[in-house]
N, C-alpha and C positions, 0 to 999 in steps of 0.2 A: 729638401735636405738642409742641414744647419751645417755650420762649418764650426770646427774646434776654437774656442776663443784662443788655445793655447798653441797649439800647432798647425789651426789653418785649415786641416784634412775634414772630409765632408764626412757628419755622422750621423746615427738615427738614436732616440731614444724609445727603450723599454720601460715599462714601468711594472717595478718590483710587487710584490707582494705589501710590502709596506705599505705602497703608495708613493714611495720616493721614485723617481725616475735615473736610473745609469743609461751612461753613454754608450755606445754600441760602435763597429765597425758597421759602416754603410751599405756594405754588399748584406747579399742575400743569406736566409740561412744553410749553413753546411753541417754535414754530419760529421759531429768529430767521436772519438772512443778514450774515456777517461777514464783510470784508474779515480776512482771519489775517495779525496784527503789524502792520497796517499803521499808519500815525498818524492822527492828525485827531478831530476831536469828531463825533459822541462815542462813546464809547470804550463798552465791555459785556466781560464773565465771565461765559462760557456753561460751568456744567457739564454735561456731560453723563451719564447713567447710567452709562456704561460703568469712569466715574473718570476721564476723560479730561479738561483745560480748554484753552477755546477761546478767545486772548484776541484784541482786535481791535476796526478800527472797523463801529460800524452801519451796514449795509447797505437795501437794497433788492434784493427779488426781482429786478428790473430792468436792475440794474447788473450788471457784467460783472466775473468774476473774484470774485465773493460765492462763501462757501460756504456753503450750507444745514445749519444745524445745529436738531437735536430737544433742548431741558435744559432748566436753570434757571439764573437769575442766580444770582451770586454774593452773598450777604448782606452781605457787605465793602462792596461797590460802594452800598449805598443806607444802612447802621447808621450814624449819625451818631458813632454811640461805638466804632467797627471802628478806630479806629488803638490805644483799650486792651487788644487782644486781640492783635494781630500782636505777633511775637518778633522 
């Protein structure tokens, strides 16, 4: 595992479709349910393996129009220090 230059916390990276590599949460993947694009809080960056990202509000199984996604959050979404790293 790598540790966050900016806060320390241990991460893993994916690498996007691009080819560029994002930062991850270091746990495992978990199954989250996203509303895709939609607005409202609160909001999640689901990578997924594939290099895919799902962006969107949090969901519930429950809810209708959720789509089941298998990843990791996005490290951006929780580094208190992720706005010194974006370009």
């Amino acid at each position: 595992m790598t540790k966050c230059r900016g806060c320390g916390e241990e991460i893993d990276f994916v690498e996007l479709r691009s080819g560029k590599f994002m930062p991850v949460e270091a746990m495992i993947s978990e199954t989250y349910y996203v509303h895709q694009g939609a607005a409202g809080a609160p909001q999640i960056v689901v990578v997924l393996n594939s290099g895919d990202v799902i962006r969107g509000r949090l969901g519930t199984q429950h809810e209708s129009g959720v789509l089941k996604v298998e990843g990791r959050e996005s490290h951006f979404a929780r580094c208190p220090k992720a706005r010194e790293f974006r370009r």
